[in-house]
LOMINU-811140 format. One record per atom (N, C-alpha, C): residue in three letters; atom name; z, x, y. Coordinates in steps of 0.05 Angstrom, whole numbers, plus 5000, padded with zeros to 4 digits. Example, Ala and Ser with C-alpha at 12.3 -4.5 7.8 and 13.67 -1.06 7.14 Angstrom:
PT  residuo  atomo    c3    c1    c2
PT      ALA      N  5156  5264  4886
PT      ALA     CA  5156  5246  4910
PT      ALA      C  5156  5264  4934
PT      SER      N  5142  5257  4955
PT      SER     CA  5143  5273  4979
PT      SER      C  5157  5258  5001
! end
This chain:
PT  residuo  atomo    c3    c1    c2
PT      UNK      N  4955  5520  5492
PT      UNK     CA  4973  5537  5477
PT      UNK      C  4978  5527  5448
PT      UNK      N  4976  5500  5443
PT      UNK     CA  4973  5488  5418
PT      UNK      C  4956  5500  5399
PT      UNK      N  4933  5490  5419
PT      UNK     CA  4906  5506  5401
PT      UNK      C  4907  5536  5383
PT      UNK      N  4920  5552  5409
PT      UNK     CA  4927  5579  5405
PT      UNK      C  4941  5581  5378
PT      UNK      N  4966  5573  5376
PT      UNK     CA  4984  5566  5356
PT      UNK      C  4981  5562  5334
PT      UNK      N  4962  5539  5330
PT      UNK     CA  4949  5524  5312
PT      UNK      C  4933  5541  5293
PT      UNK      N  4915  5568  5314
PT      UNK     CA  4900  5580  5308
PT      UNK      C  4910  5608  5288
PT      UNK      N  4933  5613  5300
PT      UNK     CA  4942  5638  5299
PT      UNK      C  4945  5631  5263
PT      UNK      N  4961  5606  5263
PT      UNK     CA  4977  5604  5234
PT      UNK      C  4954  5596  5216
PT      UNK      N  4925  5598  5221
PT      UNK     CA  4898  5594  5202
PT      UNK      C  4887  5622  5203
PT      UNK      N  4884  5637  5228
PT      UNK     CA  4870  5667  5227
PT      UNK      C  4893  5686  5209
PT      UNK      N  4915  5686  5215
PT      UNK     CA  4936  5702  5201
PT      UNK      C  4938  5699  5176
PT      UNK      N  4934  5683  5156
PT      UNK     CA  4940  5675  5135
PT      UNK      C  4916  5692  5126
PT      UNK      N  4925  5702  5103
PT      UNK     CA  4908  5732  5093
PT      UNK      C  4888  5714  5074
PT      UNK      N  4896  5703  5060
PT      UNK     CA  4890  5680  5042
PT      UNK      C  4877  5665  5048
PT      UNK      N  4867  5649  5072
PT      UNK     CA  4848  5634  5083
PT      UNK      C  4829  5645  5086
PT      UNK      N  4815  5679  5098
PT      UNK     CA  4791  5685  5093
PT      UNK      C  4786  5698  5070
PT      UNK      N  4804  5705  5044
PT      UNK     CA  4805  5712  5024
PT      UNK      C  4786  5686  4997
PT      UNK      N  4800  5661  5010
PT      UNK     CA  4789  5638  4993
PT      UNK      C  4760  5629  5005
PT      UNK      N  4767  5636  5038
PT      UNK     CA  4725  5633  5041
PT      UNK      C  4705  5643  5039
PT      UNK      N  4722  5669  5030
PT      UNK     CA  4696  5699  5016
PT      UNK      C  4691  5692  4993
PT      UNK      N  4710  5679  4979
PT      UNK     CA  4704  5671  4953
PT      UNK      C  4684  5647  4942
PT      UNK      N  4700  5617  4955
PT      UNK     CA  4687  5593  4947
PT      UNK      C  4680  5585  4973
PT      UNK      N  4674  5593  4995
PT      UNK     CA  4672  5573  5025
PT      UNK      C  4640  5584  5024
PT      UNK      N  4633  5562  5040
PT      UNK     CA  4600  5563  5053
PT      UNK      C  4597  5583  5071
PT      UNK      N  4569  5583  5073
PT      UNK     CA  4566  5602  5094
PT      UNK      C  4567  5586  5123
PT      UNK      N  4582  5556  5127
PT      UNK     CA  4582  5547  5156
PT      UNK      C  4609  5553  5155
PT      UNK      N  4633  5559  5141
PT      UNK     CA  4662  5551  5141
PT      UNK      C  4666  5580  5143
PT      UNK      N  4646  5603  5132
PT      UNK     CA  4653  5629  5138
PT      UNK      C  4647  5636  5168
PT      UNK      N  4624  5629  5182
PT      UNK     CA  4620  5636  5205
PT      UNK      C  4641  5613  5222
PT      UNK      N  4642  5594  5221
PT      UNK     CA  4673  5587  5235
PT      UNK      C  4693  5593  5241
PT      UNK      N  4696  5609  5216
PT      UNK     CA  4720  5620  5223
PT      UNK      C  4729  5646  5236
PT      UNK      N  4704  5657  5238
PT      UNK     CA  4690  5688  5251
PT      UNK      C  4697  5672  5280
PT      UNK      N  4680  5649  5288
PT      UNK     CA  4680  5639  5314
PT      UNK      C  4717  5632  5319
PT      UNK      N  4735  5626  5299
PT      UNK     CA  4769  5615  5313
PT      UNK      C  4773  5647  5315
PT      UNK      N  4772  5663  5292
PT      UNK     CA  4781  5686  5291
PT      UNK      C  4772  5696  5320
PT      UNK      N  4753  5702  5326
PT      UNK     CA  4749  5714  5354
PT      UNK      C  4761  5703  5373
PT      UNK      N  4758  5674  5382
PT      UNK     CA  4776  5655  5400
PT      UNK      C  4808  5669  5404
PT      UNK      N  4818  5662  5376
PT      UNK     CA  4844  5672  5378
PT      UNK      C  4851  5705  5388
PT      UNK      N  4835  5720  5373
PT      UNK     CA  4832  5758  5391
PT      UNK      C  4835  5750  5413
PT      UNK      N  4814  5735  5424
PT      UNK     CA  4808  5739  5459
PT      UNK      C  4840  5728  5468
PT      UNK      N  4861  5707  5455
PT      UNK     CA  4880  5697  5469
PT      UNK      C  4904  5720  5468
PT      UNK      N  4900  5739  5454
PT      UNK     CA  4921  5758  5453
PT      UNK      C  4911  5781  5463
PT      UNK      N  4894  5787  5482
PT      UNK     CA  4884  5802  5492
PT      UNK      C  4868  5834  5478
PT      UNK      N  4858  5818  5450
PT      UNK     CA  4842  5837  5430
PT      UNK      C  4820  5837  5430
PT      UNK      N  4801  5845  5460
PT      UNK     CA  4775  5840  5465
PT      UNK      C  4759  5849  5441
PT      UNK      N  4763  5873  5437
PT      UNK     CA  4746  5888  5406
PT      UNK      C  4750  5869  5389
PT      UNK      N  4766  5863  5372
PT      UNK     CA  4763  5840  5354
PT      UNK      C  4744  5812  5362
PT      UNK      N  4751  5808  5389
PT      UNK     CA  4733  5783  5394
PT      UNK      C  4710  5793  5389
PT      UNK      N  4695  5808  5417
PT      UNK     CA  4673  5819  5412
PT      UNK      C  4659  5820  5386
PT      UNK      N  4668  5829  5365
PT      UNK     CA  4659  5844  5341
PT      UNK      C  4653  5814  5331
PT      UNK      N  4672  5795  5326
PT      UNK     CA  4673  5756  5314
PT      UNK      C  4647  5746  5328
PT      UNK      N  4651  5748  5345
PT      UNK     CA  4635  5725  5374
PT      UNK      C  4601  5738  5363
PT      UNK      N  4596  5760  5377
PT      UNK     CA  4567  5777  5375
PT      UNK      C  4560  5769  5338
PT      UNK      N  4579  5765  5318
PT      UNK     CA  4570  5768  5289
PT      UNK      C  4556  5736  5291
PT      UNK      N  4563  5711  5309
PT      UNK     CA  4562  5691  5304
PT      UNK      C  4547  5684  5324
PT      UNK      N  4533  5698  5350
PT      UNK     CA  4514  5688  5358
PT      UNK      C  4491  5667  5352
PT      UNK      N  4479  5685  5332
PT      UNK     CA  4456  5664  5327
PT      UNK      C  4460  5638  5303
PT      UNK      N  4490  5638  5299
PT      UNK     CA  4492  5616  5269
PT      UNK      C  4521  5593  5282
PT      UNK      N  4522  5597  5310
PT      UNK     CA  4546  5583  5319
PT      UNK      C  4552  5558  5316
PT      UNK      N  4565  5543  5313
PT      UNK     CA  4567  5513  5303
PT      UNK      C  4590  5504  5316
PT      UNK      N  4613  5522  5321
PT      UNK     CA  4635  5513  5326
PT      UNK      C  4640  5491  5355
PT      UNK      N  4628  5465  5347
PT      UNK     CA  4623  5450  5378
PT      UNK      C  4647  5435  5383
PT      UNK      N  4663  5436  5362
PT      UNK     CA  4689  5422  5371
PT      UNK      C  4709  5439  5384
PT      UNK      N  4701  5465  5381
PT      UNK     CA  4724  5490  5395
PT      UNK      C  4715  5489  5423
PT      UNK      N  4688  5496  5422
PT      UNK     CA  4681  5501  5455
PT      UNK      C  4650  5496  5454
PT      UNK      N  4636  5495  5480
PT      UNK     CA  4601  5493  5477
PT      UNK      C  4593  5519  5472
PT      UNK      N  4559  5518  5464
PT      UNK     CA  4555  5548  5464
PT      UNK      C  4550  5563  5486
PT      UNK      N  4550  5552  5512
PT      UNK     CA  4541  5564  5540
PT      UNK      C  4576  5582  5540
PT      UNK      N  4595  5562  5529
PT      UNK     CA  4626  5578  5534
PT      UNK      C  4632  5604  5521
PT      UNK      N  4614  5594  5491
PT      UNK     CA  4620  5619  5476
PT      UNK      C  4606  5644  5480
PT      UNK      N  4581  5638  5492
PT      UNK     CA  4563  5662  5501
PT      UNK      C  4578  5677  5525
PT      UNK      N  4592  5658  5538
PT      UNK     CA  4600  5665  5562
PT      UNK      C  4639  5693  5553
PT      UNK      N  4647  5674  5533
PT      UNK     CA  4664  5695  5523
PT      UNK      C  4654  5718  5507
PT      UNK      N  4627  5721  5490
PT      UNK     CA  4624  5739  5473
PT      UNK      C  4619  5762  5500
PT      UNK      N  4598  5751  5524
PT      UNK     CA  4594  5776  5542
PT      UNK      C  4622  5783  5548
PT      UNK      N  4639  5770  5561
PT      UNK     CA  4655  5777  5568
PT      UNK      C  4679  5797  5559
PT      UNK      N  4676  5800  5528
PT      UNK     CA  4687  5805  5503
PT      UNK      C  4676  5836  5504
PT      UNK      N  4646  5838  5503
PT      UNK     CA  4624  5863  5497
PT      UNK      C  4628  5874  5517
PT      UNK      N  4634  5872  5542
PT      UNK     CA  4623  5885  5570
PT      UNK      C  4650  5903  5567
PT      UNK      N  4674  5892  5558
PT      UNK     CA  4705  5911  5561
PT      UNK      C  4698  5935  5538
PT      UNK      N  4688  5925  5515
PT      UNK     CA  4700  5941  5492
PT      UNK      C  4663  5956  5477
PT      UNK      N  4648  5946  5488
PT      UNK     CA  4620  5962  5476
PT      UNK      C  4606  5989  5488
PT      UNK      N  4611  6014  5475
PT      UNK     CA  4593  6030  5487
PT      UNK      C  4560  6023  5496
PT      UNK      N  4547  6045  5507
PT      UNK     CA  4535  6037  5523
PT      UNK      C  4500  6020  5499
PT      UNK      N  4507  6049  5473
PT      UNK     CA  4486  6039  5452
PT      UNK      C  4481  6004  5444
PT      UNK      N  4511  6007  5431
PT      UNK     CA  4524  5967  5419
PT      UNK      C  4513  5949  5444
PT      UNK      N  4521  5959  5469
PT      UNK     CA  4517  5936  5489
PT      UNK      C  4490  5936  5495
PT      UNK      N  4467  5963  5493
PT      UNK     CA  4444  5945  5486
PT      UNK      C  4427  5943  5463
PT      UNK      N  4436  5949  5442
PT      UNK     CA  4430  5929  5430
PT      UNK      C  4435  5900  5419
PT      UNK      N  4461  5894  5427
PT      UNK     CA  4467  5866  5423
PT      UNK      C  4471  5846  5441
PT      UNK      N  4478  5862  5474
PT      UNK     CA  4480  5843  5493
PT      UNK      C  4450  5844  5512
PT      UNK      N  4441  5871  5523
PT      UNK     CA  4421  5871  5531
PT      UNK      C  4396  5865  5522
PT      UNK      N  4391  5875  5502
PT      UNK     CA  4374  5863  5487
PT      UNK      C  4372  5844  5460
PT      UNK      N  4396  5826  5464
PT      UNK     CA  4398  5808  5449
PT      UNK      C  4384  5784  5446
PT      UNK      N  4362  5774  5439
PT      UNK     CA  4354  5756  5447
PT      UNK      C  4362  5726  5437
PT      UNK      N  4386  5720  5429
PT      UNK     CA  4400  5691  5429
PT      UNK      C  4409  5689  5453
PT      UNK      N  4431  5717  5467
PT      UNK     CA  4443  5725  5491
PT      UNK      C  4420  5718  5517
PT      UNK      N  4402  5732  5515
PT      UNK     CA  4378  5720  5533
PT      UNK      C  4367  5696  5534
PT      UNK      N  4367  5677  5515
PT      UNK     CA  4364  5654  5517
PT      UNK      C  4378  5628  5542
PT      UNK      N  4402  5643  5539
PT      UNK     CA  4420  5632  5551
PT      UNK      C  4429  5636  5574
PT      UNK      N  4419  5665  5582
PT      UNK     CA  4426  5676  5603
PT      UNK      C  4417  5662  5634
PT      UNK      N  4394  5647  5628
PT      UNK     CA  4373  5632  5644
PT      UNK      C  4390  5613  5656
PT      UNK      N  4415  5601  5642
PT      UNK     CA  4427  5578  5649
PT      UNK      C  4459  5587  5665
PT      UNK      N  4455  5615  5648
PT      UNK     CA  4491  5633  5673
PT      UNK      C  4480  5643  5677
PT      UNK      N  4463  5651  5708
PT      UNK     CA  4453  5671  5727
PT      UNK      C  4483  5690  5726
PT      UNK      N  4501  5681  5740
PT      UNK     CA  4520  5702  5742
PT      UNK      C  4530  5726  5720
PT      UNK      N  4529  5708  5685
PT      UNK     CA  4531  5724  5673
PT      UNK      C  4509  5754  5666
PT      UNK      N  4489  5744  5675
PT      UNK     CA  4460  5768  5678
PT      UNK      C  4467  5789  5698
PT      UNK      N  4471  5775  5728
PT      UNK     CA  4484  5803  5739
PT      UNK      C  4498  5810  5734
PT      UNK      N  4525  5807  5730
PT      UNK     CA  4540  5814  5711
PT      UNK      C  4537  5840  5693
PT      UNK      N  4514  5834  5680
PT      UNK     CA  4505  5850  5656
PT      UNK      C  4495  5878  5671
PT      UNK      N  4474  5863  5677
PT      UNK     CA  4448  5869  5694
PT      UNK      C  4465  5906  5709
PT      UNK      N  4487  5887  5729
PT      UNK     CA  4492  5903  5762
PT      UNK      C  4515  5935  5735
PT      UNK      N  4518  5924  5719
PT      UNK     CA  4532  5955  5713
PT      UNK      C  4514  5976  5697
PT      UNK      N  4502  5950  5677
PT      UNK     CA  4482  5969  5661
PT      UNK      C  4461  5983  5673
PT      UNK      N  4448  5970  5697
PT      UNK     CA  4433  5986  5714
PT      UNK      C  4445  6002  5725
PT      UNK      N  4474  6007  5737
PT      UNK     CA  4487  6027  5756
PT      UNK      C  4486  6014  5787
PT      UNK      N  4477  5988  5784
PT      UNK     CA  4477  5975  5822
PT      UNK      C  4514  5964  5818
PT      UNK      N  4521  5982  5824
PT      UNK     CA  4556  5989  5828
PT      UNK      C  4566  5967  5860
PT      UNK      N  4548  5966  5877
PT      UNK     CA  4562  5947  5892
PT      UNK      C  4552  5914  5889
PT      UNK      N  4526  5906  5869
PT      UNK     CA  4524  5883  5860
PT      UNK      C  4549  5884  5837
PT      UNK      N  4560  5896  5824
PT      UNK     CA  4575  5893  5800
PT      UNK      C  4599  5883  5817
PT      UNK      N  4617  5904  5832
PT      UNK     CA  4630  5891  5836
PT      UNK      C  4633  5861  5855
PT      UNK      N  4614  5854  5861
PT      UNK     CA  4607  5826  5873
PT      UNK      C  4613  5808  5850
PT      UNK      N  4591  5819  5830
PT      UNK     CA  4599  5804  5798
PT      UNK      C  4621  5796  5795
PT      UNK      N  4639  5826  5791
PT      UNK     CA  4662  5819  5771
PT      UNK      C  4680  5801  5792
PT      UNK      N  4688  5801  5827
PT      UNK     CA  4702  5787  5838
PT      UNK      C  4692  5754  5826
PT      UNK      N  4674  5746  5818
PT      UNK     CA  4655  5721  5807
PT      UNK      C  4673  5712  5793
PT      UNK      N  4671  5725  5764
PT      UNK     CA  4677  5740  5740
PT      UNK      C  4709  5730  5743
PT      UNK      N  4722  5750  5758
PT      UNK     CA  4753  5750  5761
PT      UNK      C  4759  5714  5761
PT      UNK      N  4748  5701  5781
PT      UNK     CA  4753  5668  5794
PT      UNK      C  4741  5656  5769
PT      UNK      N  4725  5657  5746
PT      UNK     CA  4716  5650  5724
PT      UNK      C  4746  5655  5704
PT      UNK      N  4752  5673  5696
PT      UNK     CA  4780  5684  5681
PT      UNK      C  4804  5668  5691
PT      UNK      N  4802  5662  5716
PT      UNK     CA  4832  5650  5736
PT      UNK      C  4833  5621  5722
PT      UNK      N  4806  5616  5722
PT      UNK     CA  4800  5574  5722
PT      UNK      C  4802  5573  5691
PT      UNK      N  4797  5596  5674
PT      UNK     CA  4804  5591  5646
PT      UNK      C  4825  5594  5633
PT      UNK      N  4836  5567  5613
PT      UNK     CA  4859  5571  5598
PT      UNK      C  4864  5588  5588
PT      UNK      N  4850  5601  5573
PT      UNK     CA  4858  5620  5554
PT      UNK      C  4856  5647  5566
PT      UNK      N  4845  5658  5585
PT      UNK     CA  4831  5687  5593
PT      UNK      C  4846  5683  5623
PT      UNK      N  4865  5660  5631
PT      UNK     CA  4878  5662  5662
PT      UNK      C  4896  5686  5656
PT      UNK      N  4907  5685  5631
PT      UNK     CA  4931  5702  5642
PT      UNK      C  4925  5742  5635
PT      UNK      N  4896  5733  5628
PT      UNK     CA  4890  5767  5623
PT      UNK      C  4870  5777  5639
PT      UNK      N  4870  5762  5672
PT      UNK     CA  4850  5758  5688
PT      UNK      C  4854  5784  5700
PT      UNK      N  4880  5798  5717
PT      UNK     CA  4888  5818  5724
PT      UNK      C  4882  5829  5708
PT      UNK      N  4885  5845  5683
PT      UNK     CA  4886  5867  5666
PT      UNK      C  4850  5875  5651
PT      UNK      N  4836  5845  5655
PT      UNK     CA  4807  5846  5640
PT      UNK      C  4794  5864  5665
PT      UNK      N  4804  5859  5693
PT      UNK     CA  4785  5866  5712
PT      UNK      C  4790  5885  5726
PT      UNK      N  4822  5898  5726
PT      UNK     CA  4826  5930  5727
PT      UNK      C  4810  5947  5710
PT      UNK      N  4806  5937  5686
PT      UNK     CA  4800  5955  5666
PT      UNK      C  4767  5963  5673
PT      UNK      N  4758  5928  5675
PT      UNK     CA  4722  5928  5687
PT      UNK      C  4726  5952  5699
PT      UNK      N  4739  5954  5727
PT      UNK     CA  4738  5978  5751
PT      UNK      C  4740  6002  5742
PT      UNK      N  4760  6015  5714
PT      UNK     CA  4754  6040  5709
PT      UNK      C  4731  6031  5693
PT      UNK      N  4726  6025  5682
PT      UNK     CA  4697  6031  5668
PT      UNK      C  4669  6032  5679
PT      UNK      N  4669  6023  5704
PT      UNK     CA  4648  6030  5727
PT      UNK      C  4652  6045  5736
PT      UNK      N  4678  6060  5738
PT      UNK     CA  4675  6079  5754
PT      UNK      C  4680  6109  5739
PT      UNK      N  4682  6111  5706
PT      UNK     CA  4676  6127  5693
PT      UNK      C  4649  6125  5692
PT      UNK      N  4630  6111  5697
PT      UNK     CA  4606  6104  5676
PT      UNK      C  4595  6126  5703
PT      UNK      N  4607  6114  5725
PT      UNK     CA  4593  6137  5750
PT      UNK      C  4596  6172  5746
PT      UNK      N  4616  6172  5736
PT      UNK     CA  4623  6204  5744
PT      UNK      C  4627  6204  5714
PT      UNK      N  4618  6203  5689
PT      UNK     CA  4607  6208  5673
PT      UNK      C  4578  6228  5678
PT      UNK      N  4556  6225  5697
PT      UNK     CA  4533  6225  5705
PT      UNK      C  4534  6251  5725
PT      UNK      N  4561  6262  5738
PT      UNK     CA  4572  6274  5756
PT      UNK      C  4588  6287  5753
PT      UNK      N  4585  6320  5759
PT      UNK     CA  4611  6335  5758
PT      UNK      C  4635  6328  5784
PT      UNK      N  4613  6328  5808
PT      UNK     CA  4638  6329  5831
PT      UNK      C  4620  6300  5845
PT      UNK      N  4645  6284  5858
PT      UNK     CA  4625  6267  5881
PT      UNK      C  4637  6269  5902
PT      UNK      N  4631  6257  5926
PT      UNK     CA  4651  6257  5952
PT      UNK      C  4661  6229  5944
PT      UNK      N  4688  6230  5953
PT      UNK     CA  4692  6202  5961
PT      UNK      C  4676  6182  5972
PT      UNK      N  4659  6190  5999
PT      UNK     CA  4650  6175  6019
PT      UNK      C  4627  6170  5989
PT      UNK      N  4616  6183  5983
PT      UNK     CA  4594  6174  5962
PT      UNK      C  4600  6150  5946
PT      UNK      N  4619  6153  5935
PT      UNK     CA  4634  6129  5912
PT      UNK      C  4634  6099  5924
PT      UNK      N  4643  6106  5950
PT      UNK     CA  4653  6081  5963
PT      UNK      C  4632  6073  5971
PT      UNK      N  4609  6083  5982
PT      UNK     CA  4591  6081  5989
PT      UNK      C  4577  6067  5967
PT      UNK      N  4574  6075  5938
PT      UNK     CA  4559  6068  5915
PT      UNK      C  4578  6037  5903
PT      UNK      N  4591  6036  5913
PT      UNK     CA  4616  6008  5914
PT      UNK      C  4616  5981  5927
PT      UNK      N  4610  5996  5953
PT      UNK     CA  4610  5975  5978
PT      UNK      C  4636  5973  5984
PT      UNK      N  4647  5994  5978
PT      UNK     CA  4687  5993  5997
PT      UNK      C  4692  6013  6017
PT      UNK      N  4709  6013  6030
PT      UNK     CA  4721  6039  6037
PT      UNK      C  4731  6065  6025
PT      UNK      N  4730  6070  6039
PT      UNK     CA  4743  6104  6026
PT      UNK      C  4758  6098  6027
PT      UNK      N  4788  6084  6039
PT      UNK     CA  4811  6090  6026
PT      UNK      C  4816  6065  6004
PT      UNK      N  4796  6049  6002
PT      UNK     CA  4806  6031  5974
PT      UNK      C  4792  6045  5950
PT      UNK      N  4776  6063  5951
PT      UNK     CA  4771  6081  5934
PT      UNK      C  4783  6106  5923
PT      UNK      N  4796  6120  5941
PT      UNK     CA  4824  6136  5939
PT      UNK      C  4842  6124  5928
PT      UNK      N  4852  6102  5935
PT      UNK     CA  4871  6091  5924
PT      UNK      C  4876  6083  5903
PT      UNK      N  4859  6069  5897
PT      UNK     CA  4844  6053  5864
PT      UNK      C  4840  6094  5846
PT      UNK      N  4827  6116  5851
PT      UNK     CA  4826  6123  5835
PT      UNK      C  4844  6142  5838
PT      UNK      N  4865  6146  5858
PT      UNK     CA  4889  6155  5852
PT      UNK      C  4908  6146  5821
PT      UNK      N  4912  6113  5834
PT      UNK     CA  4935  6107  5814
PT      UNK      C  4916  6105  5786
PT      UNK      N  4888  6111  5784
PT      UNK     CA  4883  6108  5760
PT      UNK      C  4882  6133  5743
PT      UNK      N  4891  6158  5759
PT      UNK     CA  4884  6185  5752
PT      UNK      C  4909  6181  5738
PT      UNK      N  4930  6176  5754
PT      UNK     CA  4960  6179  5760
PT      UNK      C  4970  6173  5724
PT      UNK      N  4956  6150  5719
PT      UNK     CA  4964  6135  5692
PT      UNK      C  4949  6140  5673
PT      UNK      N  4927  6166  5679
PT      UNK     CA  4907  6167  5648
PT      UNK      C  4893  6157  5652
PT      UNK      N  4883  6132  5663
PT      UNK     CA  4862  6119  5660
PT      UNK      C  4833  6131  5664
PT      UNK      N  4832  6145  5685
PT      UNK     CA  4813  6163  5695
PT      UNK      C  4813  6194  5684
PT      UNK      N  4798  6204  5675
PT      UNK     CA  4798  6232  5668
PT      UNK      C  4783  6248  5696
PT      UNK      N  4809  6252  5713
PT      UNK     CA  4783  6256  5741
PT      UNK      C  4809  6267  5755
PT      UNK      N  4796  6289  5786
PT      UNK     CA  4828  6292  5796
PT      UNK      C  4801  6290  5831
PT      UNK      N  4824  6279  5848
PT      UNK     CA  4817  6283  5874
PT      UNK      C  4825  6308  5883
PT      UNK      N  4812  6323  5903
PT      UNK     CA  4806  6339  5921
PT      UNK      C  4813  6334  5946
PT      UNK      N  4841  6326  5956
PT      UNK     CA  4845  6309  5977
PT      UNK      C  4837  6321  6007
PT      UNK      N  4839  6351  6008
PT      UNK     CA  4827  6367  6025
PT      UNK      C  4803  6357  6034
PT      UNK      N  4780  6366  6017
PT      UNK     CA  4755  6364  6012
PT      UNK      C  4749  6332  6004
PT      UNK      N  4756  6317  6010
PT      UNK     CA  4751  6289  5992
PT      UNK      C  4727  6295  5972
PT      UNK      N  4733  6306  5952
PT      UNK     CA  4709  6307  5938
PT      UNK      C  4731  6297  5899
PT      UNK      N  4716  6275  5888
PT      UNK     CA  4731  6270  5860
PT      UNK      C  4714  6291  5841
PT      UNK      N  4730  6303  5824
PT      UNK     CA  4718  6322  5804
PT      UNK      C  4726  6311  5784
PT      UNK      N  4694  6307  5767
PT      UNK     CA  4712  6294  5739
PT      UNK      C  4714  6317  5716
PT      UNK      N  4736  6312  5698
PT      UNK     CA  4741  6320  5676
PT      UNK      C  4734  6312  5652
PT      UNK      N  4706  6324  5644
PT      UNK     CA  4694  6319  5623
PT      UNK      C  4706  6325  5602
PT      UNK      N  4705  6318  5581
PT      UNK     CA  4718  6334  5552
PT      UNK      C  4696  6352  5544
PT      UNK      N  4711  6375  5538
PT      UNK     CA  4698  6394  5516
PT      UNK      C  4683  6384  5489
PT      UNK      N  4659  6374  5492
PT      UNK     CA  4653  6361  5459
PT      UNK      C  4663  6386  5434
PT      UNK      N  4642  6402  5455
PT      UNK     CA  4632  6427  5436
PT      UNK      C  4657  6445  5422
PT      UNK      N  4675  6450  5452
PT      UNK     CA  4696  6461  5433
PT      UNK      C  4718  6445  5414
PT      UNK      N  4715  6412  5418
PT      UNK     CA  4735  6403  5401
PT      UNK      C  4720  6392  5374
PT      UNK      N  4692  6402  5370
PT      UNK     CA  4680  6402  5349
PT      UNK      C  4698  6424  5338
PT      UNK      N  4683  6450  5343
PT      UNK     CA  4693  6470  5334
PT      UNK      C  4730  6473  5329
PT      UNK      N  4744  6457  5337
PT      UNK     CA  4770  6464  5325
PT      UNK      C  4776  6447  5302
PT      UNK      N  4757  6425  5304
PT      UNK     CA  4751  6400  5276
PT      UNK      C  4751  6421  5250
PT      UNK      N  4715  6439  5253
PT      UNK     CA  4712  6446  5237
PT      UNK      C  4730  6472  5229
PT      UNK      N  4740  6487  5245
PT      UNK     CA  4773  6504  5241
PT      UNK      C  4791  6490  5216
PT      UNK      N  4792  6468  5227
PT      UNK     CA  4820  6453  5213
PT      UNK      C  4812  6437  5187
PT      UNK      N  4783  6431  5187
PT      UNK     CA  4785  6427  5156
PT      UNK      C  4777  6453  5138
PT      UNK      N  4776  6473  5149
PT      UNK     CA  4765  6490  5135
PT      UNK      C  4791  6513  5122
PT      UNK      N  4810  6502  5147
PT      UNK     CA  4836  6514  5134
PT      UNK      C  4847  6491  5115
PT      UNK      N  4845  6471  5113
PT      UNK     CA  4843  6452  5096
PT      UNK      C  4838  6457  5067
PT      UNK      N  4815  6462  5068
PT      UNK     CA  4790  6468  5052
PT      UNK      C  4813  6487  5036
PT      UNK      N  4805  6518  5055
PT      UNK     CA  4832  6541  5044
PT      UNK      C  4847  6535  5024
PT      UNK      N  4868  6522  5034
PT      UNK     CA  4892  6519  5027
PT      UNK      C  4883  6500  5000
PT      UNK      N  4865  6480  4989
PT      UNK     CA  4860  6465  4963
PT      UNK      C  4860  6491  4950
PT      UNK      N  4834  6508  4957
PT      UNK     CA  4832  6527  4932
PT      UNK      C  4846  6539  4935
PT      UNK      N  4868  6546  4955
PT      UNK     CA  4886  6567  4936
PT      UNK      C  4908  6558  4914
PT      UNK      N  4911  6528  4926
PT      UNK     CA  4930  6509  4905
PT      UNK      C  4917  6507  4875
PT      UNK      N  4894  6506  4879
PT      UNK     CA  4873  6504  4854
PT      UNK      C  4875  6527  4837
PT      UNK      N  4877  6551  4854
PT      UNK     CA  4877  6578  4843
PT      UNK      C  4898  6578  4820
PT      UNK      N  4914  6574  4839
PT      UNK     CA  4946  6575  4825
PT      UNK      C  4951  6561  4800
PT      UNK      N  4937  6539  4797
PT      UNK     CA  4943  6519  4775
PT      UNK      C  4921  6533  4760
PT      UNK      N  4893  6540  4765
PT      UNK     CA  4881  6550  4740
PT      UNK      C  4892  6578  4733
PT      UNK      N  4915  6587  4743
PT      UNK     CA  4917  6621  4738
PT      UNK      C  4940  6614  4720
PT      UNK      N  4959  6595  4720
PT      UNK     CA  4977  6583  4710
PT      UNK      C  4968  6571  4679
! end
């Protein structure tokens, strides 16, 4: 928590990356990309990490903060919450500093591996891994619950993204759980937003709720065009004036 502390009152200071854009090296600028991300990940700002960590892959130095097997190990961990599916491969899947390393964390590969492929009951084998990895760490114990609820909707949008309707028995089946820890889990996640999906409790069948791209294009271009409108008629007015 020192560290943390320590950190916060060097990343916060607007003026510290202000003076190393200016006169700092290019090892004191990526350093501080590497605390800056450290510190994200302690306040539970995976996107900020992510974005720090992945910029400093291949130029990392920071050996007095942590090794680089740790930091690789937080940048995935960082990418897998907050990267669509494009970012994650091009920077995690087919990253090749990320691959280098991966040889030496098997776990973090399936990991990768069991969601980006869609093998949904190796994943969650993973992430239970994953979870006991977060528990044993200082900094990521206490956002161990909340990193790996989140993992679970995002596997299980990534599914019924692909799907208008599924059965229950299917899901759980594509899981390796029961049907009712699958009901349950995507009850309370409907319940809160999390899920854009509604169960069919009759029918056990989950129907997801896709968004309208197409029509909320079209009310975009509606609204700037009444936008648009409304300049020239302000315009009108001042040249008629």
């Amino acid at each position: 928590y020192a560290i943390t502390a320590a950190m916060e009152a060097v990343v916060s200071t607007q003026s510290t990356g202000e003076l190393i854009e200016l006169g700092g090296d290019w090892d004191r600028r990526n350093r501080l990309k590497v605390y800056t991300g450290f510190y994200a990940m302690s306040i539970r700002n995976f996107k900020d990490a992510a974005s720090n960590f992945l910029d400093t892959v291949s130029t990392f130095t920071s050996y007095e903060l942590m090794s680089y097997h740790t930091f690789i190990k937080y940048a995935i961990t960082a990418a897998m919450l907050t990267l669509d599916r494009k970012e994650l491969t091009e920077k995690v899947v087919e990253g090749a500093d990320i691959n280098e390393v991966l040889h030496d964390i098997p776990l973090f590969r399936r990991y990768i591996d069991s969601l980006y492929h869609a093998q949904y009951t190796e994943f969650f084998a993973a992430l239970a891994e994953i979870e006991y990895f977060l528990k044993k760490d200082r900094m990521l114990a206490k956002h161990a619950t909340f990193y790996v609820r989140e993992m679970r909707v995002r596997s299980y949008s990534q599914l019924l993204e692909s799907y208008s309707n599924l059965t229950v028995n299917y899901m759980a089946n594509s899981f390796g759980v029961s049907e009712a820890f699958i009901d349950k889990e995507l009850s309370r996640f409907i319940a809160t937003g999390a899920l854009n999906a509604k169960i069919d409790k009759v029918g056990g069948i989950v129907q997801a709720n896709k968004p309208d791209r197409k029509n909320a294009q079209y009310q975009a271009v509606i609204k700037q065009g009444d936008l648009l409108l409304n300049r020239i008629q302000k315009l009108s007015r001042v040249i008629t004036i």
